[in-house]
TITORNU-190652 format. One line per field, with one value per residue (C-alpha): residue number from 1; chain; y, z, x. Coordinates in steps of 0.05 Angstrom, whole numbers, plus 5000, padded with zeros to 4 digits. Each point is the difference from the previous one (the first is absolute). Last residue first. Example, Ala and Ser with C-alpha at 12.3 -4.5 7.8 and 13.67 -1.06 7.14 Angstrom:
<nodes>
n = [2  1]
chain = [A  A]
py = [4979  4931]
pz = [5143  5013]
px = [5273  4973]
</nodes>
This chain:
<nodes>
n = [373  372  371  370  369  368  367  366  365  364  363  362  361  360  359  358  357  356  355  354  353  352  351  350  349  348  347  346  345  344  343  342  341  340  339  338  337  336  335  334  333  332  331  330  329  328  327  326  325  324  323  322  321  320  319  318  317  316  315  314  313  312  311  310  309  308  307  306  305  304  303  302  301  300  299  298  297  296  295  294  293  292  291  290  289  288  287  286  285  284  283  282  281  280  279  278  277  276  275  274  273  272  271  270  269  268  267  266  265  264  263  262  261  260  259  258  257  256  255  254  253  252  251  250  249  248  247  246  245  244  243  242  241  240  239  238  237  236  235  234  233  232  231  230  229  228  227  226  225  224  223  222  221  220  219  218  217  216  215  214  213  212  211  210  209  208  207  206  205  204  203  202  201  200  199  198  197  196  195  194  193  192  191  190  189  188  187  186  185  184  183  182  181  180  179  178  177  176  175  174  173  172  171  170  169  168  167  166  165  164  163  162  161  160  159  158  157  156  155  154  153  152  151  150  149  148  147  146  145  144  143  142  141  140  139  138  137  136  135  134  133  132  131  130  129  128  127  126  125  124  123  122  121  120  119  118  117  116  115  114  113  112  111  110  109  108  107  106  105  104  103  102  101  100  99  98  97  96  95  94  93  92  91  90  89  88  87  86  85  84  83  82  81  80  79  78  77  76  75  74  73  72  71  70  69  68  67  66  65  64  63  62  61  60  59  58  57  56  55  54  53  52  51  50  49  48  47  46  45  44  43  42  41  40  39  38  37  36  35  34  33  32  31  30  29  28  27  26  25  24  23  22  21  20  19  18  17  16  15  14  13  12  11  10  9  8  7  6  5  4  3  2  1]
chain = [A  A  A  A  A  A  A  A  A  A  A  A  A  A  A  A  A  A  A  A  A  A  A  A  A  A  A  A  A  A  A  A  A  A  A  A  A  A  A  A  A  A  A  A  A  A  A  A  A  A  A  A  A  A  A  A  A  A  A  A  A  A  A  A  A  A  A  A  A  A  A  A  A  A  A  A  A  A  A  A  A  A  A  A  A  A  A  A  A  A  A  A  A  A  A  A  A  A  A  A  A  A  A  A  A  A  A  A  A  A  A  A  A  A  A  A  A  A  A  A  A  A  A  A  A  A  A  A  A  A  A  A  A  A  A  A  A  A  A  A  A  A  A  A  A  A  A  A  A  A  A  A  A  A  A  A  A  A  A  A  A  A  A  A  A  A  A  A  A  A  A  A  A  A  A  A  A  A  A  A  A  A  A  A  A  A  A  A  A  A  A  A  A  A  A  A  A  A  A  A  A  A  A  A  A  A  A  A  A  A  A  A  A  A  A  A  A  A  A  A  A  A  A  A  A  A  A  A  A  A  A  A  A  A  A  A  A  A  A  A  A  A  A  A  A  A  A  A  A  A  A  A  A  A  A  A  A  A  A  A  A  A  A  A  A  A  A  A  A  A  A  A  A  A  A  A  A  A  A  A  A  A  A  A  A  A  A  A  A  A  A  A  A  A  A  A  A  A  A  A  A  A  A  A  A  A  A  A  A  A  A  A  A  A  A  A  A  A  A  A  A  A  A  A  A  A  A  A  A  A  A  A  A  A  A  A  A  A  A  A  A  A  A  A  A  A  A  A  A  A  A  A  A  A  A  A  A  A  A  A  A  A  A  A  A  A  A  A  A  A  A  A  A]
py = [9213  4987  5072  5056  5023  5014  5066  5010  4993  4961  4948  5018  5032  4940  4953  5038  5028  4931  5005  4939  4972  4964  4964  4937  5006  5038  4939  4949  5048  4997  4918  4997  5040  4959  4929  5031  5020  4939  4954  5039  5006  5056  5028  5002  5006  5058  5010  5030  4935  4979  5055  4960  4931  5019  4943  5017  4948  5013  4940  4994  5062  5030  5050  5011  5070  4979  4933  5041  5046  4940  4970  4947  4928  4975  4953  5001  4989  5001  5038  4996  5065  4970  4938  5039  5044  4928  4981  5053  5015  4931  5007  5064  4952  5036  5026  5045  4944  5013  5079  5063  5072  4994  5056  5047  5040  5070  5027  4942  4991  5015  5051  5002  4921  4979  5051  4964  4935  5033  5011  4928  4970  5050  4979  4930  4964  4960  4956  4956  4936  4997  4927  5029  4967  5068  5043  4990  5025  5003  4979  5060  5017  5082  4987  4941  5041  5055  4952  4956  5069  5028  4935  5008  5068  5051  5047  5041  4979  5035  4973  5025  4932  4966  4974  4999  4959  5006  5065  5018  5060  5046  5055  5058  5056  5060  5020  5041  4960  4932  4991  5029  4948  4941  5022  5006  4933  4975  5035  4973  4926  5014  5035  4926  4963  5045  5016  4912  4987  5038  4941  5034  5000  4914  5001  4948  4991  5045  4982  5039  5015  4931  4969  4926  4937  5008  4978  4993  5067  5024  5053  5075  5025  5071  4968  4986  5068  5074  5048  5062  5026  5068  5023  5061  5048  5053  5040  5005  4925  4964  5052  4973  4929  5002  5035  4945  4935  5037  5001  4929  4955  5042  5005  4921  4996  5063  4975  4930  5031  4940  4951  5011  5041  4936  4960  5029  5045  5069  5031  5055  4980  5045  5012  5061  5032  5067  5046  5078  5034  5021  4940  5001  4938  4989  4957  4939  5000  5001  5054  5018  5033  4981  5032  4969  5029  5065  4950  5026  4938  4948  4970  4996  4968  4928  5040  5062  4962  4966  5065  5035  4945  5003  4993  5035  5006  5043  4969  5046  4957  5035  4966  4936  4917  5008  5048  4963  4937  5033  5028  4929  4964  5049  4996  4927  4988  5061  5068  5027  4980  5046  5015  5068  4987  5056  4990  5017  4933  4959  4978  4990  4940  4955  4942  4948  4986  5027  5052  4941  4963  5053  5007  4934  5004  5069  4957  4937  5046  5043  4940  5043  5034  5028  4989  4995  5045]
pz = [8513  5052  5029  4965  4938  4946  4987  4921  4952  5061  4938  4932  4993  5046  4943  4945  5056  5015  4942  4952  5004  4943  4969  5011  5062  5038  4966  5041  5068  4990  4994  5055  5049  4978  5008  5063  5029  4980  5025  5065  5021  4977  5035  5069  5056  5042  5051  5059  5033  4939  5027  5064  4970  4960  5024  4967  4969  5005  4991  4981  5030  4979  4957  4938  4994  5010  4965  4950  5011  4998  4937  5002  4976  4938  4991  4928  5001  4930  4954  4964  5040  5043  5015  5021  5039  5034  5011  5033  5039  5024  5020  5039  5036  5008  5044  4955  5007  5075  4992  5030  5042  5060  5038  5053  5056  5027  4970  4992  4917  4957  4956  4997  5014  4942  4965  5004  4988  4932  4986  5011  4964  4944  5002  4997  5070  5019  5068  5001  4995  4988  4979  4930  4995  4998  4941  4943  4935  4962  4927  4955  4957  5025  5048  5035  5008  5033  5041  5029  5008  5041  5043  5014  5025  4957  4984  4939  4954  5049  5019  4970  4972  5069  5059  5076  5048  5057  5034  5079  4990  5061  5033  5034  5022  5020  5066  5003  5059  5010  4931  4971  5042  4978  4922  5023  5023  4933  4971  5040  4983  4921  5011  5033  4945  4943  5037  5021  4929  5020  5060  5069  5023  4999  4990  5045  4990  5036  4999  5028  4918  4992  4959  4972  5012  5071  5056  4948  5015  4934  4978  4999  5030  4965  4930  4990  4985  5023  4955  5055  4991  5039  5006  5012  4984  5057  4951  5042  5031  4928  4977  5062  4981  4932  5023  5056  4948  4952  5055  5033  4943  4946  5041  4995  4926  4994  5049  4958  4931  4964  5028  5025  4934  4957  5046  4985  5055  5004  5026  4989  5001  5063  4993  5036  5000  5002  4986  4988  4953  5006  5013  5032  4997  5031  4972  5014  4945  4938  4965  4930  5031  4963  5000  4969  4997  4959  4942  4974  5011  5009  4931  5005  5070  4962  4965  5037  5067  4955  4979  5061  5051  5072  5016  5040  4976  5028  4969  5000  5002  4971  4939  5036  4992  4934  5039  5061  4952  4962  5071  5032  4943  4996  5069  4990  4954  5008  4970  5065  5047  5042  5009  5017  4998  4997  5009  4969  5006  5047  5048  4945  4974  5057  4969  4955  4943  4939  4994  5015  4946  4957  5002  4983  4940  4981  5003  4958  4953  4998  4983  4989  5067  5004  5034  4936  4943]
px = [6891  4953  4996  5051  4965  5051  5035  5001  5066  5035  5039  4995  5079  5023  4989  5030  5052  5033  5052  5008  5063  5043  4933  5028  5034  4941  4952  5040  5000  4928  4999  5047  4959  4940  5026  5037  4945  4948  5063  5007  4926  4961  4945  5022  4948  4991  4931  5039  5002  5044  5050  5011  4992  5066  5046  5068  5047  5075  5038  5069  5032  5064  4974  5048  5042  5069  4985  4994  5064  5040  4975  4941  5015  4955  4937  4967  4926  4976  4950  4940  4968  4949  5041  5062  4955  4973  5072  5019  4947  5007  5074  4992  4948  4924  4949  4955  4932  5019  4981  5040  5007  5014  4959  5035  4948  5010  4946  4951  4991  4939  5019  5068  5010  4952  5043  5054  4971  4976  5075  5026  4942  5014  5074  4996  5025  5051  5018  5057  5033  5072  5019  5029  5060  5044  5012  4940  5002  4939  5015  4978  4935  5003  4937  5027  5073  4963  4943  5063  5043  4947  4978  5073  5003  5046  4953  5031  4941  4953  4944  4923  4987  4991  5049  4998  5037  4965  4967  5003  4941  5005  4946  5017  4963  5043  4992  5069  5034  4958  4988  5073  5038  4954  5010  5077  4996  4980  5052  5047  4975  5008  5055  5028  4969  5047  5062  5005  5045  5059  5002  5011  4920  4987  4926  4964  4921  4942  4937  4937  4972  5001  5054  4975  5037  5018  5053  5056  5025  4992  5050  4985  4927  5009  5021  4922  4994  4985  4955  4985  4936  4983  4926  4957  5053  5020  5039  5066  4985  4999  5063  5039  4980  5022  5069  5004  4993  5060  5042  4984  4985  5022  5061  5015  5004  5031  5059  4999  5003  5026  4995  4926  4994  5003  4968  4931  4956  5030  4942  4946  4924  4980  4934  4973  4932  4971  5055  4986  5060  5060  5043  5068  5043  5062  5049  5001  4929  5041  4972  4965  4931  4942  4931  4932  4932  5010  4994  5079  5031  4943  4995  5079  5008  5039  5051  4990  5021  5057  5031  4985  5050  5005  4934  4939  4930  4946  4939  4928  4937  4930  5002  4986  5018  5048  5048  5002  5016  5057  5027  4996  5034  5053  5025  4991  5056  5039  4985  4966  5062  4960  4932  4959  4922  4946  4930  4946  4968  5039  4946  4947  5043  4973  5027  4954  5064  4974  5060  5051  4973  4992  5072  5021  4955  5045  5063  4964  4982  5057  5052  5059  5023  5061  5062  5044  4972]
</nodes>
């Protein structure tokens, strides 16, 4: 089935790598986490490796669509320790139940829906970022994570090479495209608004492009398409020249950053999220997918409503000494992820979909202990 996961080994190994991780796991024991966009990319990550680390964690999920939450939630469904709410998150939410932490994973972050849902795109930012943070300061939770991005800090300047956490880059607001980096920045705000007004502790990861074997087939990035049309045995199809040079970052990496931040993060504070040996040209990707699969480069014009939807900016590096401080390190660098996301994605399209829940179904069977796991 499209969107699912069919290499569980290497899924489940990414896992226990985020579970072994040496993070003060005590603080979160018994503890109840709501998060949104839960069946997205790293929505899902996080709640499959929550549930792995401790039987004694309870997941509030939030997403607009049951069908795929069961699909990849199954194992947890009917556990007693998982909740999901079907809702898109502008509108308001109301949550019955006691709320310990908040991540708030929901976004429209592909092209595709910056074109093509431009006022959603840019509410999720804003509308969607207020409802999370209203529910955070209702049920006095312990923690709020907002997942920003390296869109925040718009075009280079030219003054820097890397984006530190302090920089701010030029974003021109009356394009269609500029909804998506300027939520982004509101939302942020907001997160400032809500700490000085409703004391609710705050803390920010700024991620890169990310990418793993939990995306969705209908993202619409290009490191998506590259790793889609790589895993499916097809000529990667590339629609500019390729000088863009930008930040990634696999999935698990992305997610155990995240919860570097949660647990060990300055309230208030925002951490770029990122590693150098991930720093890559559009055209080098390429043409190391393209070598990884057994396939070509083929260069082609973007339609309209692409080029509606592409980032303007060439180079967006981001200087993550901040976060490093805090004792993260990426695991994978960009040709180990995509090597491995491919490779999954590979056996997904021969086997036509394996379902996530004979992995997830053996994961947070006994509560492990916290210290120096």
């Amino acid at each position: 089935m499209k969107g699912m996961i069919a290499d569980m080994i290497n899924y489940e190994d990414d896992i226990q790598y985020v579970c072994n991780l040496p993070l003060p796991w005590e603080t979160i024991e018994h503890k109840t986490f709501l998060i949104s966009g839960a069946s997205g990319m790293i929505g899902s990550f996080l709640i499959h490796t929550l549930f792995r680390k401790s039987a004694s964690i309870r997941v509030i999920a939030i997403g607009r669509n049951r069908e795929r939450a069961r699909e990849r939630f199954g194992a947890y469904w009917d556990s007693g320790r998982f909740s999901f709410y079907a809702q898109d998150i502008n509108e308001s939410v109301h949550i019955n139940e006691e709320v310990d932490y908040v991540i708030h994973a929901a976004s429209n972050t592909h092209p595709a829906a910056y074109s093509g849902d431009p006022i959603g795109t840019i509410l999720t930012g804003i509308t969607g970022t207020k409802h999370m943070l209203d529910i955070a300061a209702e049920k006095k939770a312990e923690r709020f994570v907002f997942m920003s991005s390296v869109e925040i800090y718009g075009e280079n300047r030219g003054d820097t090479t890397y984006f530190s956490e302090d920089y701010c880059g030029y974003i021109d607001c009356n394009t269609l495209r500029a909804g998506y980096p300027e939520g982004k920045r509101a939302g942020e705000a907001l997160c400032q608004a809500y700490r000085k007004q409703r004391n609710v502790d705050v803390v920010t990861g700024r991620l890169p492009r990310v990418y793993g074997p939990s995306m969705l087939w209908s993202d619409t990035k290009a490191i998506s398409q590259f790793i889609k049309k790589g895993a499916q045995r097809e000529d990667i199809v590339l629609k500019s020249r390729g000088d863009q040079f930008y930040s990634y970052c696999y999935v698990a990496d992305a997610a155990a950053a995240l919860l570097t931040i949660l647990l060990k993060g300055t309230d208030g504070e925002a951490y770029n999220i990122a590693d150098r040996g991930s720093d890559i040209t559009l055209r080098e990707l390429a043409q190391f997918i393209a070598g990884h699969a057994g396939v070509t480069v083929r260069f082609e014009l973007p339609d309209a409503a692409e080029r509606a939807g592409y980032s303007t900016a060439t180079t967006a590096l981001l200087n993550s000494e901040k976060i490093r401080a805090l004792g993260w390190s990426a695991h994978w660098d960009i040709r180990r992820g995509v090597a491995r996301t491919i490779d999954c994605l590979a056996g997904e399209a021969q086997s036509g979909g394996a379902r996530v829940n004979a992995v997830e179904s053996k994961t947070g069977s006994e509560p492990e202990k916290a210290a120096g796991i």
